[in-house]
VEXNU-668233 format. One record per atom (N, C-alpha, C): residue number from 1; atom name; x negated, y negated, z negated. Coordinates in nm, 2 decimals. Each point is the difference from the previous one (the first is absolute). Example, Ala and Ser with C-alpha at 12.3 -4.5 7.8 and 13.67 -1.06 7.14 Angstrom:
VEXNU-668233
   nr  atom      px      py      pz
    1     N   -1.32    0.57   -0.78
    1    CA    0.09   -0.12    0.00
    1     C   -0.09   -0.12    0.00
    2     N    0.04   -0.11    0.07
    2    CA   -0.09   -0.11    0.00
    2     C    0.08   -0.11   -0.08
//
This chain:
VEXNU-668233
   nr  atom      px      py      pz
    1     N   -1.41    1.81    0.26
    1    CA    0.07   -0.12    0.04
    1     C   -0.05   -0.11   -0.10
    2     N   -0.08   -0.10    0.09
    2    CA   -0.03   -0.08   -0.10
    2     C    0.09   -0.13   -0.05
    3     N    0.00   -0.01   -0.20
    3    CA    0.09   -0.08   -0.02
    3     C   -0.11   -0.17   -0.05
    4     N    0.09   -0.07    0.03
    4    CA   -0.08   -0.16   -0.05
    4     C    0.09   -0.06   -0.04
    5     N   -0.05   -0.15   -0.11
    5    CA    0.05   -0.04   -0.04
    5     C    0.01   -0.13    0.04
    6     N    0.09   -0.06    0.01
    6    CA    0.01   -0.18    0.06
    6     C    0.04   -0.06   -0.14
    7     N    0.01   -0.19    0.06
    7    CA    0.07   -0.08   -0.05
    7     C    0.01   -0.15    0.09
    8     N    0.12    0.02   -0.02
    8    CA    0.10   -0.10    0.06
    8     C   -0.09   -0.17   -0.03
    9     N   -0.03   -0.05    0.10
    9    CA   -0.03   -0.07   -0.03
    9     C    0.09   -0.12    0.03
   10     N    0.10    0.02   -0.01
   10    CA    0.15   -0.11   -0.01
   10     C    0.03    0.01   -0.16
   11     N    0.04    0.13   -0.03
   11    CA    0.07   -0.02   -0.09
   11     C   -0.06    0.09   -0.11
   12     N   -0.11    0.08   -0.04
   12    CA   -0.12    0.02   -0.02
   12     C    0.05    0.14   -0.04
   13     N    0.09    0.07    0.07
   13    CA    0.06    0.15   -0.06
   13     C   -0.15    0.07    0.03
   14     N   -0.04    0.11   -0.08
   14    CA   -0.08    0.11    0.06
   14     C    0.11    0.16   -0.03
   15     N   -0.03    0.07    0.15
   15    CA    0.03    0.10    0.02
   15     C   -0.08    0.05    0.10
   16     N    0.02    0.19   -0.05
   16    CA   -0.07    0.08    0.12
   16     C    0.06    0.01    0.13
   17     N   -0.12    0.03    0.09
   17    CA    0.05    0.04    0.14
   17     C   -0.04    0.13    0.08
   18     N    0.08    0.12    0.08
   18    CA   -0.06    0.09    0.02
   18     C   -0.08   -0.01    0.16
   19     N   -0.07    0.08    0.03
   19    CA   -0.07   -0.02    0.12
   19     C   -0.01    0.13    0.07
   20     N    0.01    0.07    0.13
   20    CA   -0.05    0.06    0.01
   20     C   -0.12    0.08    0.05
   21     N   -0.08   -0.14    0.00
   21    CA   -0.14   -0.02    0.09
   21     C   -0.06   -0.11   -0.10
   22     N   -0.13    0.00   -0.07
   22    CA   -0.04   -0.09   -0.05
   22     C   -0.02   -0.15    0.12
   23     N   -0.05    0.06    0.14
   23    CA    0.03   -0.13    0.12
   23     C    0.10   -0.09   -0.02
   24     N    0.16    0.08   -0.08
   24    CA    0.15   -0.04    0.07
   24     C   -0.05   -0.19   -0.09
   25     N   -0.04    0.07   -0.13
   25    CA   -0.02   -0.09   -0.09
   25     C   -0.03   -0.13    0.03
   26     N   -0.10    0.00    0.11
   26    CA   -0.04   -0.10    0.05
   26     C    0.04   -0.07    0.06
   27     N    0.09    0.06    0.10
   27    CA    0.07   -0.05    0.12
   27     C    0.14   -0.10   -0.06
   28     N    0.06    0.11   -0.06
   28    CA    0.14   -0.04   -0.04
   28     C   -0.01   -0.05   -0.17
   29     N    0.10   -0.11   -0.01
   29    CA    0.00   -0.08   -0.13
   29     C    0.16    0.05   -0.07
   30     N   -0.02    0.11   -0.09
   30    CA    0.18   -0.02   -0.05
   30     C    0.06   -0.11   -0.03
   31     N    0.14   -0.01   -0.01
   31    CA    0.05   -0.07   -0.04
   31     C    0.02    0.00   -0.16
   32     N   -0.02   -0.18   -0.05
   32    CA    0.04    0.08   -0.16
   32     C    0.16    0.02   -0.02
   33     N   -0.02    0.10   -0.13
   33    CA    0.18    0.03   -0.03
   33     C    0.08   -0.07   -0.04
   34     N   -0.10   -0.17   -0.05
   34    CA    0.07   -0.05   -0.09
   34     C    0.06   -0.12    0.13
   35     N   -0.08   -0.07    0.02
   35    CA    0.07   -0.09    0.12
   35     C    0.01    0.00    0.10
   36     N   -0.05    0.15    0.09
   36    CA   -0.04    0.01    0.10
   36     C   -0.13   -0.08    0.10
   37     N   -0.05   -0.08   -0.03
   37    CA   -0.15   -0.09    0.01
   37     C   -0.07    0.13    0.12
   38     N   -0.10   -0.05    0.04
   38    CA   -0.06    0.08    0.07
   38     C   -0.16   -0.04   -0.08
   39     N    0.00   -0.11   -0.04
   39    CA   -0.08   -0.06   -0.05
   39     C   -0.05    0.10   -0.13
   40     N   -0.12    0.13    0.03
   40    CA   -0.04    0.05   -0.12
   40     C   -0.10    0.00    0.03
   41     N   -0.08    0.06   -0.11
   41    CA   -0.17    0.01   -0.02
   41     C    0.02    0.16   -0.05
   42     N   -0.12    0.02    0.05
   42    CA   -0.03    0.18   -0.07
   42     C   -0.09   -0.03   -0.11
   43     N    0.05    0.05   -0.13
   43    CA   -0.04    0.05   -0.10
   43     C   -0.13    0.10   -0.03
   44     N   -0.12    0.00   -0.07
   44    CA   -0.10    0.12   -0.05
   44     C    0.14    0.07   -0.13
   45     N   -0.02    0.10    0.07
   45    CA    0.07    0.09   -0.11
   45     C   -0.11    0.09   -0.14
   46     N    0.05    0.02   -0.08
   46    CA   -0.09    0.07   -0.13
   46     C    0.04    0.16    0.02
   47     N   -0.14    0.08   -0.02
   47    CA    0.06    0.12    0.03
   47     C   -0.07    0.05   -0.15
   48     N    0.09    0.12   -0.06
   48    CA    0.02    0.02   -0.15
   48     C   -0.10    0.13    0.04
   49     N   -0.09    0.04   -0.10
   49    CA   -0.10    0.08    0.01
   49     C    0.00    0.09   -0.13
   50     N    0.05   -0.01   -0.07
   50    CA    0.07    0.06   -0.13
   50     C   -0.07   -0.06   -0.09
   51     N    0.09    0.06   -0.15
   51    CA   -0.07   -0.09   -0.14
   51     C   -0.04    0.11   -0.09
   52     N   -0.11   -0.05    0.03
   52    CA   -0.18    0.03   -0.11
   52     C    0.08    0.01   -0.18
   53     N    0.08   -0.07   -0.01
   53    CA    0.01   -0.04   -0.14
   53     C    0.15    0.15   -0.05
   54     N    0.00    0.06    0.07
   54    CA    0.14    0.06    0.00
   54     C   -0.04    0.15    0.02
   55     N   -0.14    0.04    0.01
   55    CA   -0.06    0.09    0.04
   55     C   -0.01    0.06    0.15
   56     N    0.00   -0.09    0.11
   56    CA    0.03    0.00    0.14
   56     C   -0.19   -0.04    0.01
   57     N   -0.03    0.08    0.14
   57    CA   -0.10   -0.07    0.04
   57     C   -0.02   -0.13    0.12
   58     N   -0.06   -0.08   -0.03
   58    CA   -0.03   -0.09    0.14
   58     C    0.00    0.07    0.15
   59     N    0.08    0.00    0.05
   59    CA    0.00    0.08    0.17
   59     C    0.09    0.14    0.05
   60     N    0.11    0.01   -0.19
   60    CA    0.11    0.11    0.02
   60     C    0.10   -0.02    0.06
   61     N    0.03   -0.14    0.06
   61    CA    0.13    0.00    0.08
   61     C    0.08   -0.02   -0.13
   62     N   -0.01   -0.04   -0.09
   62    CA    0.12   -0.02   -0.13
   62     C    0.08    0.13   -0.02
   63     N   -0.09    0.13    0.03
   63    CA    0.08    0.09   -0.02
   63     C   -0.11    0.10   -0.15
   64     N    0.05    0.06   -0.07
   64    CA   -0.07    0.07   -0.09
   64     C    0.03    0.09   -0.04
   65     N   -0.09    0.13   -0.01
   65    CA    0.05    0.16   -0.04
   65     C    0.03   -0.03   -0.13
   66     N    0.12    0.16    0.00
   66    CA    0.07   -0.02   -0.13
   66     C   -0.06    0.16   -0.07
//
């Protein structure tokens, strides 16, 4: 299920939205939670790849043997 992130472009809240079709995304605009606005933009979200500096490798999913 894909999740994204918006922001209100009324009242400038950002929050996630769930989808259950990357298409739905397209079609339909959530509402924001803060003022209800229909008026949002989709967000590029950052996706976390683990930390190098902590003894994780680049591409573990942020997960590391113990």
């Amino acid at each position: 299920m894909p999740i994204y992130e918006f922001r209100c472009e009324e009242c400038g809240e950002r929050f996630d939205a769930f989808f259950r079709r990357p298409e739905d995304a397209e079609k339909e605009s959530p509402c924001c939670r803060k003022c209800g606005s229909r008026k949002v933009r989709k967000m590029f979200s950052v996706i976390g790849l683990g930390n190098p500096g902590e003894g994780g490798k680049l591409g573990d999913c942020g997960t590391r043997s113990t």
